[in-house]
SERO-266466 format. One record per residue (C-alpha): y, x, z; chain. Coordinates in steps of 0.2 Angstrom, whole numbers. Each point is the difference from the previous one (the first is absolute). Example, Ala and Ser with C-alpha at 12.3 -4.5 7.8 and 13.67 -1.06 7.14 Angstrom:
# residues 2
> -22|62|39|A;
> 17|6|-3|A;
This chain:
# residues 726
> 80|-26|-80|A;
> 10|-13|13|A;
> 12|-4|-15|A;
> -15|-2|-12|A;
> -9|-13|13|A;
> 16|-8|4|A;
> 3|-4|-21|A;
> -19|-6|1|A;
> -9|-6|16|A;
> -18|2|4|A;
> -6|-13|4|A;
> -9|-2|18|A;
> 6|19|3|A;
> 12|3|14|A;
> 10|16|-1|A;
> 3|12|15|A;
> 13|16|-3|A;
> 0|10|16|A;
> 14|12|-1|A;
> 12|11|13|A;
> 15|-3|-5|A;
> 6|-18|-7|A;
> 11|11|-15|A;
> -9|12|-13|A;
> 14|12|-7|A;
> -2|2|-17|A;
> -6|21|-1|A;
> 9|0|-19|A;
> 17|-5|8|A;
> 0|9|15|A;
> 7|14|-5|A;
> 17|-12|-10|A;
> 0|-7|20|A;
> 1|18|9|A;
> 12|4|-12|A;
> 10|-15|4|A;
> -1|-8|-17|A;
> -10|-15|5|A;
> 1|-10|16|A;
> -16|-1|11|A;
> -1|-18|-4|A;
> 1|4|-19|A;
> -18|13|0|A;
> -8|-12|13|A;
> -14|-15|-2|A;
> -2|-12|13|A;
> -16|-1|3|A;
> 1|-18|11|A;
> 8|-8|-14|A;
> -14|8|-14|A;
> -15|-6|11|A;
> 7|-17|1|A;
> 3|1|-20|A;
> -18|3|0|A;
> -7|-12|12|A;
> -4|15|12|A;
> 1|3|19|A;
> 9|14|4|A;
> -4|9|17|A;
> 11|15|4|A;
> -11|11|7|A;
> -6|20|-3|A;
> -18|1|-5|A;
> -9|14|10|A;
> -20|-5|-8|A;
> -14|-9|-6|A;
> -16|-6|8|A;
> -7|-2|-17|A;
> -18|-7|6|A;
> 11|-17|7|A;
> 12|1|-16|A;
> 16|3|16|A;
> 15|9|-4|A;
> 6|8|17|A;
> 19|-3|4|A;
> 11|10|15|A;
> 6|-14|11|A;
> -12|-15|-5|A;
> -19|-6|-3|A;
> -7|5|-16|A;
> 1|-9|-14|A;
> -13|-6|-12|A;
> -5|1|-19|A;
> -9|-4|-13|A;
> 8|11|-12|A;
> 10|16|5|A;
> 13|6|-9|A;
> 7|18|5|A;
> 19|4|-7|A;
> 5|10|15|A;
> 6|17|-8|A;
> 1|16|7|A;
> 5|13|13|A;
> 10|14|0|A;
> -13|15|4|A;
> 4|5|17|A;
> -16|6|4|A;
> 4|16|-12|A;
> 19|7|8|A;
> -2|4|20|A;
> 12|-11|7|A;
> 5|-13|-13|A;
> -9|-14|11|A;
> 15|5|13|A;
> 14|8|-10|A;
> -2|-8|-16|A;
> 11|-15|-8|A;
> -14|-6|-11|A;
> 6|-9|-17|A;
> -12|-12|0|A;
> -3|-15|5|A;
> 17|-4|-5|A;
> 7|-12|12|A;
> -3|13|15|A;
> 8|13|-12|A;
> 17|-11|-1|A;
> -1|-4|18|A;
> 1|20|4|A;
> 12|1|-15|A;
> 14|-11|7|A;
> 0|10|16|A;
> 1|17|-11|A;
> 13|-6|-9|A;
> 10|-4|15|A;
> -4|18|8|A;
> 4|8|-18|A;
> 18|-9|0|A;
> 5|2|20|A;
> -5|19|-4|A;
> 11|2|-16|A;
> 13|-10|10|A;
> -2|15|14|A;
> 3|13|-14|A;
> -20|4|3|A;
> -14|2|-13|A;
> -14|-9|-3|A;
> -17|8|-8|A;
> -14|-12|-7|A;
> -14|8|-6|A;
> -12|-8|-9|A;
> -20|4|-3|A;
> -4|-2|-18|A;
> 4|4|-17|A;
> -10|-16|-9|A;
> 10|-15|-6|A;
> 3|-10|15|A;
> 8|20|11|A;
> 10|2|-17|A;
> 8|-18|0|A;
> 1|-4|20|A;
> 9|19|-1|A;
> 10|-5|-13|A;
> 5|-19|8|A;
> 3|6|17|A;
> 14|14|-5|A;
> 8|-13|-11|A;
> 3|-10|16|A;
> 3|10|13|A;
> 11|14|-9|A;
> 12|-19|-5|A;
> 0|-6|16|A;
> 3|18|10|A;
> 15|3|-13|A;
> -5|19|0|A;
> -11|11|-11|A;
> -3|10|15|A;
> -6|-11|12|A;
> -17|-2|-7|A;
> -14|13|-3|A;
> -16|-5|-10|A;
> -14|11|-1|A;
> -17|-6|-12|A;
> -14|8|2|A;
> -11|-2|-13|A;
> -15|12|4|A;
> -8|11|-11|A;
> -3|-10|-14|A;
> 6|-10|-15|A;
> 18|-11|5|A;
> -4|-16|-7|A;
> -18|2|-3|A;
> -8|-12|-13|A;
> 17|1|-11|A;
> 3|10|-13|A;
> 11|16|-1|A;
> 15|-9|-8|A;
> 0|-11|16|A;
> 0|13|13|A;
> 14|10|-10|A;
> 9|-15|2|A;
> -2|-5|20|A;
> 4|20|2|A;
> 17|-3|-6|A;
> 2|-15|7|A;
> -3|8|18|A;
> 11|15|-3|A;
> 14|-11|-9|A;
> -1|-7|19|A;
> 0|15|11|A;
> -17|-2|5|A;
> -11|14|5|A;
> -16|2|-8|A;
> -15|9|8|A;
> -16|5|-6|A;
> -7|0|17|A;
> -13|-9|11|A;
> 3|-9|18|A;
> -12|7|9|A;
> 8|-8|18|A;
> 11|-11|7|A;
> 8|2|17|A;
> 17|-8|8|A;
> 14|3|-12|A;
> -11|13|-13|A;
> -9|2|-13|A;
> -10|15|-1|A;
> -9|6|-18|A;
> -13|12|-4|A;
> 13|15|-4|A;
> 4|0|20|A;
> 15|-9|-4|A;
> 7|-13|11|A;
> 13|-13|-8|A;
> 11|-11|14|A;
> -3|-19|-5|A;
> 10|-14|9|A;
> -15|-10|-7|A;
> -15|5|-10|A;
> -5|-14|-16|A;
> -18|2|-3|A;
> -3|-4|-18|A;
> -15|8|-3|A;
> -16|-7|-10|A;
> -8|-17|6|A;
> -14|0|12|A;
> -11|-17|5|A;
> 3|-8|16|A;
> -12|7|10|A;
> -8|-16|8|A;
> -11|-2|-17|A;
> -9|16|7|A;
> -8|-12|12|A;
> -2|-17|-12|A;
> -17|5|-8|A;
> 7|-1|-15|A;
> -4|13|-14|A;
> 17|13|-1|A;
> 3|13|-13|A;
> 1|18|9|A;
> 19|-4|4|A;
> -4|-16|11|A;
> 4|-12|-15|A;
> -9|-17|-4|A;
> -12|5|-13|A;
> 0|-15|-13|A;
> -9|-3|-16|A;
> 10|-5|-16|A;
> 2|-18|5|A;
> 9|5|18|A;
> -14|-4|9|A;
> -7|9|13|A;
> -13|13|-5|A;
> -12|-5|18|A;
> 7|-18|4|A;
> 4|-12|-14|A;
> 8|-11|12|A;
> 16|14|-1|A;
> 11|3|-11|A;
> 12|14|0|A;
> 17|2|-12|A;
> 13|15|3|A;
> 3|16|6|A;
> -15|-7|12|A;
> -11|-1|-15|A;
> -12|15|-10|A;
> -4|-12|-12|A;
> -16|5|-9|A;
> 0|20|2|A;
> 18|4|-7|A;
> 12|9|4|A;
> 16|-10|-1|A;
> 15|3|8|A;
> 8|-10|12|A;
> 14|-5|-6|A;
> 6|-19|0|A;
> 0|-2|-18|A;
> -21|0|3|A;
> 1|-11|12|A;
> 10|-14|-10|A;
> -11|-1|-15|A;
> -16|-2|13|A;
> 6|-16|6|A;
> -3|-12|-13|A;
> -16|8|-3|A;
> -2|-4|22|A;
> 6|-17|-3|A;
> -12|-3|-14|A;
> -17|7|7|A;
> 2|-8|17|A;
> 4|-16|-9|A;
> -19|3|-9|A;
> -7|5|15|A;
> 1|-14|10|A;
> -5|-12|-16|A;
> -14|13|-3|A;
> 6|6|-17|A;
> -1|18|-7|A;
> 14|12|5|A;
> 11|8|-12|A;
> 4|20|-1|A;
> 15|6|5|A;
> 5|14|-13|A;
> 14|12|5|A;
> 12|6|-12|A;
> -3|18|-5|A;
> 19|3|2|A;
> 13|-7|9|A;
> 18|-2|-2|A;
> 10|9|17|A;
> 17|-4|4|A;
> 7|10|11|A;
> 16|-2|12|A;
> 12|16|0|A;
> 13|-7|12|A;
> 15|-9|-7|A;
> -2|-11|-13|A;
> -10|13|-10|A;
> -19|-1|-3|A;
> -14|11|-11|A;
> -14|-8|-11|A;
> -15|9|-1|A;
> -13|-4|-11|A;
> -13|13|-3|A;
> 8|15|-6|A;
> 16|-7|-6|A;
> 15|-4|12|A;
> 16|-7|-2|A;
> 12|-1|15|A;
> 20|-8|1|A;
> 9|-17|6|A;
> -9|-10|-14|A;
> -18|2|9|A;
> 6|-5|15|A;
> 7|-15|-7|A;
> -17|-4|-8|A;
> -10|6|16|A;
> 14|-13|8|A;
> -3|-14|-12|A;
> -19|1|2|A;
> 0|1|19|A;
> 7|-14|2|A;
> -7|-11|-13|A;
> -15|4|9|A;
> 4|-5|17|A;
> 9|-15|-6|A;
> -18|-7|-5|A;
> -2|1|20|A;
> 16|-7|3|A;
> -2|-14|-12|A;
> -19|-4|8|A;
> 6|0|15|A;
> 15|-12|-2|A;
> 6|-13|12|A;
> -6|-19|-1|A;
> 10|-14|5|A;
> -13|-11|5|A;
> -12|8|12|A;
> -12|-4|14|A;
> 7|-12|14|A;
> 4|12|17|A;
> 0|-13|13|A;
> -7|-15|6|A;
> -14|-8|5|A;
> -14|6|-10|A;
> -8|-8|-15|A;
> -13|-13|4|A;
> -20|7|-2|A;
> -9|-1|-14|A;
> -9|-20|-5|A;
> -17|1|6|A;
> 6|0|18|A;
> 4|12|11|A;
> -15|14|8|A;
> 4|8|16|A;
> -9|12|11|A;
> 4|3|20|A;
> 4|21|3|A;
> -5|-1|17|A;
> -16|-7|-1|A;
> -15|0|-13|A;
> 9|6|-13|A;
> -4|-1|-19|A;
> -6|14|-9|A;
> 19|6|-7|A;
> 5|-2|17|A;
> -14|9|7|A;
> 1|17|-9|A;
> 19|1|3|A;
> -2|-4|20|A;
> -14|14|-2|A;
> 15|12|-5|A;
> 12|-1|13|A;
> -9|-9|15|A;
> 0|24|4|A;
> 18|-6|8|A;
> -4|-16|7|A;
> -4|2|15|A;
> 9|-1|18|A;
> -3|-3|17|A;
> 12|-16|1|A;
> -9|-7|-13|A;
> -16|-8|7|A;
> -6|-11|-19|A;
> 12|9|-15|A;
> -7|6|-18|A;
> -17|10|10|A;
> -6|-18|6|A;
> -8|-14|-7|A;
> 10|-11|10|A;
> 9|-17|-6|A;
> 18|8|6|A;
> 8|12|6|A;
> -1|2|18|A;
> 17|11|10|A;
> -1|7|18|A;
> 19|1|1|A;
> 7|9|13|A;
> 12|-9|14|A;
> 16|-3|1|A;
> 3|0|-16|A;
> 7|-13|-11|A;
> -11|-5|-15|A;
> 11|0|-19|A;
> -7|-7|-14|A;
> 7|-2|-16|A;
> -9|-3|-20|A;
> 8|2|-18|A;
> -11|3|-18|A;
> 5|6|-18|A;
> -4|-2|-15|A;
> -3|17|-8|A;
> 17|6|-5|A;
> -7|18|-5|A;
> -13|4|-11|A;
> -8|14|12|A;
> -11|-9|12|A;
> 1|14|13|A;
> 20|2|-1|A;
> 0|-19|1|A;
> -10|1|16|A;
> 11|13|6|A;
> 16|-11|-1|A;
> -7|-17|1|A;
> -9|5|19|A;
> 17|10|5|A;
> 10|-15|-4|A;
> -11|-12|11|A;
> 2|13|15|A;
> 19|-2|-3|A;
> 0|-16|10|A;
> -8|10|14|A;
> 11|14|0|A;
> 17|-13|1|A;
> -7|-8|15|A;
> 0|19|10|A;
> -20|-3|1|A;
> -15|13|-4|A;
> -11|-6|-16|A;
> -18|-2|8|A;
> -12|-7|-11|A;
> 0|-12|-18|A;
> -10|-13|-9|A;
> -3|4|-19|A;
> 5|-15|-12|A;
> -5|6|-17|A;
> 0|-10|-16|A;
> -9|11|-17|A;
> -2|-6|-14|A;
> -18|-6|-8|A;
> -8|16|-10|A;
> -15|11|-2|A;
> -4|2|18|A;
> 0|20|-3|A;
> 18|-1|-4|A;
> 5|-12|12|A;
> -8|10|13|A;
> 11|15|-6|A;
> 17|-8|1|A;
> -6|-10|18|A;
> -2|19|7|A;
> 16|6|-7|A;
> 9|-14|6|A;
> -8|1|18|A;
> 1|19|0|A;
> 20|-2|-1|A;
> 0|-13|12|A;
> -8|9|14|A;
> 7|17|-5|A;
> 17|-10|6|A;
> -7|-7|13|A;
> -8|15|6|A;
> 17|11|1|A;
> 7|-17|8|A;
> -12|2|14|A;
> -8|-15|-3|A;
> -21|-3|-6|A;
> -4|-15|-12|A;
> -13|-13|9|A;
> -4|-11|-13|A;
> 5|-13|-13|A;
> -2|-11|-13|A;
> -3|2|-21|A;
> 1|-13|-10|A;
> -1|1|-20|A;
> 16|-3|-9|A;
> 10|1|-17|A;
> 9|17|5|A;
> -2|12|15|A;
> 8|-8|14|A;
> 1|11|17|A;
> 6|-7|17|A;
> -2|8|21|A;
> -2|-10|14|A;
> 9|12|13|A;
> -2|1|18|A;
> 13|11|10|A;
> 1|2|18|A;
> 19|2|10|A;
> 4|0|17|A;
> 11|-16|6|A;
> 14|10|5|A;
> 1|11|-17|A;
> 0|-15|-15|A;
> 12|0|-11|A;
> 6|-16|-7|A;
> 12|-8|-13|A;
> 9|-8|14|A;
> 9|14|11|A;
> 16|6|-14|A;
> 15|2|10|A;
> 20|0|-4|A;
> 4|16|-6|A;
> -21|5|-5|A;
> 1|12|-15|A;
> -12|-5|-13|A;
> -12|14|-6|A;
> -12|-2|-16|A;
> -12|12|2|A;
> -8|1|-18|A;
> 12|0|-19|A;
> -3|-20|-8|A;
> -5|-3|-15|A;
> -20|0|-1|A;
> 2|-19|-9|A;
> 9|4|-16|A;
> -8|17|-3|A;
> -18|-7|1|A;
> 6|-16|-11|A;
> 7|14|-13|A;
> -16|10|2|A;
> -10|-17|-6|A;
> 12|0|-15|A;
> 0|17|-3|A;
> 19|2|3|A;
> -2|11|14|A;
> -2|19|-1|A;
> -13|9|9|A;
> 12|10|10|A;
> 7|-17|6|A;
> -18|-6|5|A;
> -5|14|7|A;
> 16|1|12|A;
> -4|-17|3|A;
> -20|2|5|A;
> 5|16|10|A;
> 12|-12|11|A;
> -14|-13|2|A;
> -12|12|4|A;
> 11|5|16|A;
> -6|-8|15|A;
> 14|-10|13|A;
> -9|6|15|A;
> 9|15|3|A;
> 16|-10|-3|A;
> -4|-14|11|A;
> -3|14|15|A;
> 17|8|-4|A;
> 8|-15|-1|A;
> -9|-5|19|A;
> 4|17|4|A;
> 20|-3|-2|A;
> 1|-18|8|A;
> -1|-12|-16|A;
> 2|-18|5|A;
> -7|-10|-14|A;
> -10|6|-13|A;
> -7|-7|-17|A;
> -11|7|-14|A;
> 10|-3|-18|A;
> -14|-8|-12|A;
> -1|-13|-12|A;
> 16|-10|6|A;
> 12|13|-4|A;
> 10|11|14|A;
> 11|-14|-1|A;
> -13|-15|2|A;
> -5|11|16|A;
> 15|6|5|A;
> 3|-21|2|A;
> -15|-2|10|A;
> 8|11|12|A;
> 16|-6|1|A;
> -6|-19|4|A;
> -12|6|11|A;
> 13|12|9|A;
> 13|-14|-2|A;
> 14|12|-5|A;
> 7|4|-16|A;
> 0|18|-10|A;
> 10|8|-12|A;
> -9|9|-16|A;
> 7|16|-10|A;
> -4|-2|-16|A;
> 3|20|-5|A;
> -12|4|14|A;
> -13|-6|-5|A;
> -13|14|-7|A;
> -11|-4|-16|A;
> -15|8|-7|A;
> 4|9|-17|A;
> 4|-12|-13|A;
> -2|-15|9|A;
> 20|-3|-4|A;
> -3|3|-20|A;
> -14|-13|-1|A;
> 8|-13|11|A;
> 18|2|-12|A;
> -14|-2|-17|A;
> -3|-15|10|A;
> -18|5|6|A;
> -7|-10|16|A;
> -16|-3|8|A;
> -6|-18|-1|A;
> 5|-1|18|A;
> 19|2|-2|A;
> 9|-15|-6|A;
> -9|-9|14|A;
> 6|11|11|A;
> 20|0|-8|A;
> -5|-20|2|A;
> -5|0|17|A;
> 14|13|7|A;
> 13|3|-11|A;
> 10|-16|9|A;
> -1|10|15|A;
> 15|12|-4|A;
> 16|-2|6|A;
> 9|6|-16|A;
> -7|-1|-18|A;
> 11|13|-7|A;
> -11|14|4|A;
> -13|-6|-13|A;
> 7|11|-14|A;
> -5|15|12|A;
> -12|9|-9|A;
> -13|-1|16|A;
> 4|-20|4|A;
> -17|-3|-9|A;
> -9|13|10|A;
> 3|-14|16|A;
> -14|-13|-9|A;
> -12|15|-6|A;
> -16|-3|8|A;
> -9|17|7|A;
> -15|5|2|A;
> -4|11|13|A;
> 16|0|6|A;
> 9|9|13|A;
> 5|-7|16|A;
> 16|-8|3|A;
> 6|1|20|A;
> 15|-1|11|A;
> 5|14|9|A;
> 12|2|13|A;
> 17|8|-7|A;
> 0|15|12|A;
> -17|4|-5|A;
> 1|-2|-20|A;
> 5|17|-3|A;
> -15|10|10|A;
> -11|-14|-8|A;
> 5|2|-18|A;
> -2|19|3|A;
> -17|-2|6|A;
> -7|-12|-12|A;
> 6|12|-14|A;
> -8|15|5|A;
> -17|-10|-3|A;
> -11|1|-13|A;
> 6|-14|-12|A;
> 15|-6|10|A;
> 14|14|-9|A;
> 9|-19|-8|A;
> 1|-9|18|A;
> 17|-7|2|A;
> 11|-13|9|A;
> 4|-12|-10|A;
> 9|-12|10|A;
> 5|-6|18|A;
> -5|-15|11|A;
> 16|-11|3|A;
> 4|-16|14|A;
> -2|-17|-6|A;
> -9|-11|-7|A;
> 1|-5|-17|A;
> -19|-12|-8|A;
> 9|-1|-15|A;
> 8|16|-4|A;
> -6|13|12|A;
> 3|16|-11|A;
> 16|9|-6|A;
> -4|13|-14|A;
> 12|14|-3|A;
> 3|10|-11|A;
> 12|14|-7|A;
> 4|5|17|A;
């Protein structure tokens, strides 16, 4: 569906995909991946890169509901998020609810991306057994496709990498019934040999209970399991139970023929998540894939108000099924075939068909600018509305929504009063710190650029050793149907003060003013004591220097906006933003720091300057160091940079002492501008080690290093020495 609106935009339609994992592994190759014939990135489709493809904002976060009377879908972690139409593609569940035990014992197969998290740690504790002379048994719950092949897969791989036959058991139970129900006999004959051909054991048996370490069965029998794979048939998450909307008897989405919603027209529903018009289809991925264009298709006539279309299954399906090495079974109706030949067709259609992904979600060259002042507003002028008095009636509702945690008693006029400003009772003796900074949007979530955008403004806060205490809000949203601008305001805020909130700090007011893009800025107030303030100007001879946070935040967004960077990369990157310096400025206090700066758009070298000249010393910089987010050294060697960096290299690069160091592979990390960055201090060199211990054992902080030392001197013109190779 994403591809299909990608190829052809809606116009005045803006796509949302919500989703719990930024990667969707391809369920027809994950068996070629357990058995090691594929690499993860090979199966995978990155789902940041699709949604840009398609013009879509992606918000990573797990659905947990619907408040269907407000057209809401209810997120973990975030404010709910609203629609017009609602399109449900969100699979199934393994059936816990059936096998006492499986919701603590079990390794479930689905969803996939948790399966190969567990998987890599089995894999480990299969091979340090084997390695021990000590074997492993696997059992796994279920004799339909997916128990045969994940079987199949799995002692592939681990009997290669444990070197012995012997130091793996792998036990199938398959119940009572039919192995491979829904294929044909010739099929089944064919998965039985495959399983004896590799010494697995085949029972006919039911799990009745899991507990640690065992699986018991209905005979009485109870078989060891180092882990215990539930494969067993699909079940519906069960949070639809409490949507209102009409499910078959097994929890599913009942849909008419056209994928609609049977009871609410404004949902549609594709999938294993889908019981499309009263039949019984399986749920098997090769369903799934023929719904889509007919999804695409009918919400593309639904919002022009056009007739849908049917969606007419196949009466029978082609299943090609996975036996391990590179050997595969076709099963089409009665008739099967099985050798190296169908796994080279299974092979060859696999991934021409997540090469269409691939290929839609391609890099650009050109790209939104990521830096900068933003664009100028709209011609007509520019509207503005004041967010601590009379607001207007977008900024109303949102104040309406979170005014719940805006109140305290410092605070005599904030968000609760109808006051021209904010009025502070602050306490004595106490130092007053006030710093600003605003964005443009660099994220398409609203609440995740909230998130970062308010923890980068307390970062100012936190270098100067003082306590965030409250902010002014400047907002800039562009113009829209005031419904929707409404909804993106209250994301936007809700992010904001979230940060704020775990900050210790409460939002007072502010400003909104309409604007080409969504601009976001804080106003912050800290309070310090006079004796406790940490400044740029204290770095002594013989300081080490500690960065408390990896670099590189610039050039991954800048390849994000291009579509160059994976979403592993961003999502390492949005994880380090999303870490707040507080901790780290306390640690650092903690262990005698003397100066103290918070690395942001200049560059740890622009800061680390700022340092030296007001310090008046000179410092030396190792270059090998340095720490870097995931893939931030690939994009700066493609020649990837934020808008931000050759003005940095302008600005600073004079400031070395020796050039040389400029074919280093992290040289161009000194000019990357960050976004909230971490904190770069001076500590004193008898204290570094216990501080570098400290700030590691943090949430966050596990790549805080010392990347350099203060030295005598002076030196305006060339105050750094980069090293490297040391």
């Amino acid at each position: 569906m994403l591809r299909r609106f990608g190829l052809r935009p809606q116009a005045g339609t803006r796509l949302t995909l919500i989703a719990a994992d930024s990667l969707a592994t391809y369920s027809g190759m994950l068996p070629g991946l357990l058995a090691g014939h594929y690499r993860p990135e090979d199966a995978q489709i990155d789902l940041r890169r699709l949604s840009a493809f398609a013009g879509a904002r992606f918000y990573r976060a797990s659905a947990s509901g619907l408040d269907l009377g407000r057209r809401l879908v209810l997120c973990d972690g975030r404010p709910p998020v609203p629609f017009d139409l609602l399109s449900l593609d969100i699979g199934s569940v393994p059936d816990t609810a059936s096998l006492a035990g499986a919701d603590r014992f079990a390794l479930p197969a689905r969803p996939a991306a948790r399966f190969l998290e567990a998987w890599r740690g089995l894999r480990e504790t299969v091979a340090a057994r084997g390695r021990e002379g000590l074997r492993s048994d696997l059992v796994v719950v279920g004799g339909g496709a997916a128990g045969i092949e994940l079987a199949l897969s799995l002692r592939h791989r681990l009997a290669a990498e444990c070197g012995r036959q012997d130091a793996l058991r792998l036990t199938v139970l398959a119940g009572a019934g039919e192995l491979l129900p829904g294929h044909g006999p010739a099929a089944r004959r064919r998965a039985l040999a495959a399983l004896h051909a590799a010494g697995i054991r085949l029972l006919r048996q039911r799990a009745i209970r899991l507990t640690e370490g065992w699986v018991h069965t209905e005979t009485g029998e109870a078989l060891p399991a180092l882990a215990a794979i539930l494969a067993t048939h699909a079940a519906a998450p069960p949070w639809l139970r409490e949507t209102g909307l009409a499910l078959d008897g097994s929890g599913f989405v009942r849909t008419d023929s056209t994928l609609r919603s049977v009871s609410h027209p404004e949902v549609f529903a594709a999938g294993d998540v889908a019981a499309v018009a009263d039949r019984a289809l399986p749920k098997s991925g090769v369903f799934a894939v023929r719904q889509g264009p007919v999804l695409a298709r009918n919400l593309r006539r639904s919002l022009e108000g056009r007739p849908l279309l049917r969606y007419r299954p196949q009466r029978r399906a082609l299943a090609l099924l996975s036996t391990g090495p590179r050997h595969a079974i076709a099963s089409y109706g009665r008739l099967a075939c099985s050798g190296a030949w169908v796994w080279r067709l299974k092979d060859r259609i696999d991934r021409r068909w997540i090469a269409m992904y691939r290929q839609a979600g391609r890099a650009t060259h050109g790209g939104a600018d990521d830096g900068g002042a933003a664009r100028p507003p709209p011609a007509g002028g520019m509207r503005c509305g004041g967010g601590a008095k009379a607001p207007g009636p977008v900024l109303r509702r949102v104040l309406g929504r979170i005014r719940a945690v805006a109140d305290r008693p410092d605070v005599v006029c904030g968000l609760t009063d109808a006051g021209d400003a904010a009025v502070l009772d602050l306490p004595p003796g106490r130092l007053l710190v006030q710093t600003a900074s605003q964005f443009r949007a660099f994220l398409d979530d609203p609440y995740l650029f909230g998130r970062i955008a308010a923890n980068h403004c307390l970062g100012d806060i936190h270098a100067m050793g003082a306590a965030p205490h409250s902010a002014l809000a400047l907002v800039g949203m562009p113009r829209g149907p005031e419904e929707k601008v409404a909804d993106d305001l209250l994301q936007l805020m809700a992010g904001a003060i979230e940060t704020l909130r775990e900050a210790g700090a409460i939002l007072v007011g502010g400003h909104t003013v309409e604007a080409a893009e969504m601009t976001f800025g804080l106003a912050v107030n800290g309070l310090v004591r006079r004796d406790a303030a940490l400044r740029k100007g204290g770095a002594r001879p013989g300081n080490a220097l500690v960065l408390t946070k990896p670099l590189g935040t610039g050039v991954i967004l800048a390849a994000a906006m291009r579509r160059r960077a994976p979403a592993p990369w961003i999502e390492s990157a949005i994880a380090a933003m999303l870490v707040s310096n507080r901790d780290a400025a306390e640690c650092l206090a903690r262990h005698g720091a003397t100066a103290c700066t918070d690395v942001t758009g200049l560059g740890v070298l622009g800061h680390l300057l700022e340092v030296l000249g007001a310090s008046g010393v000179r410092a030396e910089m190792d270059l090998d160091a340095l720490p870097s987010l995931d893939g931030a050294l690939e994009l700066l060697r493609e020649g990837l940079a934020s808008t931000l960096h050759p003005a940095n290299r302008a600005a600073f690069g004079a400031a070395v002492e020796d050039p040389q160091p400029e074919r280093h592979p992290a040289y161009a990390l000194l000019f990357d501008p960050q976004t909230a960055g971490g904190l770069l201090a001076a500590v004193p060199d008898d204290a570094v080690a216990a501080c570098l211990a400290a700030l590691r054992a943090r949430p966050g902080g596990g790549e805080a290093a010392v990347v350099g030392r203060v030295l005598a001197g002076r030196d305006p013109a060339r105050p750094v020495r980069l090293l490297a190779g040391r």
